[in-house]
C-alpha positions in Angstrom: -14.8 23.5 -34.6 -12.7 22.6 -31.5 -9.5 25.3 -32.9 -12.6 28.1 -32.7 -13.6 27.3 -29.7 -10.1 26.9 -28.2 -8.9 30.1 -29.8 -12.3 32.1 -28.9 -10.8 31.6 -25.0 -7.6 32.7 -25.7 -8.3 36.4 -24.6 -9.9 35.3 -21.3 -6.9 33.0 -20.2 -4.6 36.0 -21.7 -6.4 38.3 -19.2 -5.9 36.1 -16.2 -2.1 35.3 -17.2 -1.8 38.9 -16.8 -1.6 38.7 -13.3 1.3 36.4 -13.5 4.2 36.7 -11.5 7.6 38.2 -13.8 9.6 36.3 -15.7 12.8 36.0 -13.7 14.6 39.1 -14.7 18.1 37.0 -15.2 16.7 35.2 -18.3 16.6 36.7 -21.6 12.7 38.6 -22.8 12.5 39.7 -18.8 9.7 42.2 -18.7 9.8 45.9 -19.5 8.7 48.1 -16.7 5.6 48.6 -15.2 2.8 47.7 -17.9 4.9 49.4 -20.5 4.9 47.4 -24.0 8.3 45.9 -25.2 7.3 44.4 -28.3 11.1 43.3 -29.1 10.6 40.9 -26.5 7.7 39.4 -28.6 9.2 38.8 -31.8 10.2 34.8 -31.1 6.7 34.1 -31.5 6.4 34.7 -34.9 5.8 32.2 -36.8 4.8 29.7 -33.5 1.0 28.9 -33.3 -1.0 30.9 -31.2 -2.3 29.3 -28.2 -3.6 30.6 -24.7 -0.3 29.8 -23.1 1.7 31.6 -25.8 -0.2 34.4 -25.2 0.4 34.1 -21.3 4.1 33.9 -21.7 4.4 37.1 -24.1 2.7 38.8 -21.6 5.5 38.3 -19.0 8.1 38.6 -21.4 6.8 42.2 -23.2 6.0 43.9 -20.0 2.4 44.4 -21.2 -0.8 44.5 -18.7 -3.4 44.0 -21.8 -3.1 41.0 -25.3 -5.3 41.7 -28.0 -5.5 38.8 -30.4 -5.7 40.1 -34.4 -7.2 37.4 -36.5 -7.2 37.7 -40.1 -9.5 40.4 -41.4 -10.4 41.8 -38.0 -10.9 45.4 -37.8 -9.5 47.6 -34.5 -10.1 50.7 -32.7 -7.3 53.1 -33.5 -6.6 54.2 -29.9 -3.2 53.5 -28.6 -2.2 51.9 -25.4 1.3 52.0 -24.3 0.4 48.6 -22.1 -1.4 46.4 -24.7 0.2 44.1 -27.2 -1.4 42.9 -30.5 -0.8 39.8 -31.6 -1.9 39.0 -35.6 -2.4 35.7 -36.6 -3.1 34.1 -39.6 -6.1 31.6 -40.6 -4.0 28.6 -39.3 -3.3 30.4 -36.3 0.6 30.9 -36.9 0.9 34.6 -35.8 2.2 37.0 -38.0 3.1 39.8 -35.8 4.1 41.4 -32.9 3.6 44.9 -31.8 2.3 47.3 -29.1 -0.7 49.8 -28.9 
C-alpha cells in the first residue's frame, strides 16, 4: 500500500517542482525554452523507477511547465500540449517512456 500512496502524490510534488529554478544551462539535459517540451532530454530515465523527485528533475531537464504520469492501462485525453511531458510507467513503477503532448 505505501508504493500507491507514495506514487498517488507524485503529480502534486511534480506540479510544485515545476516552479523550480533551471538546471544550470552548462550541464548536459539544460532545459528547452520557455515551457516548450524536449523529450530527448528525458530519455535517461527510462528504465529508472519513477519517483516524485524523478519527476521533478525531468521537468528541469525537458523544458516542460506540466508531467503527466501514465500508469499501466491508463487511458488519456488526446489533446496535445507542446509544454507537458508523459511519463509511462510500468506496474513496478520502472517507466517505460518518455515523450511530450
Amino acid at each position: 500500500m505505501k508504493p500507491f500512496l507514495t506514487l498517488a502524490t507524485l503529480p502534486l510534488l511534480a506540479a510544485c517542482a515545476a516552479t523550480m529554478p533551471p538546471a544550470d544551462p552548462d550541464l548536459p539535459g539544460r532545459p528547452a525554452p520557455a515551457g516548450e517540451c524536449d523529450a530527448q532530454a528525458g530519455q535517461y530515465a527510462i528504465g529508472q523507477r519513477a519517483t516524485a523527485e524523478l519527476g521533478g528533475e525531468l521537468l528541469q531537464r525537458t523544458g516542460a511547465r506540466a508531467l503527466r504520469w501514465g500508469p499501466p492501462g491508463a487511458i488519456f485525453t488526446m489533446d496535445f500540449r507542446s509544454d507537458r511531458l508523459n511519463v509511462m510507467y510500468d506496474e513496478n513503477y520502472i517507466i517505460q517512456e518518455v515523450r511530450c503532448g
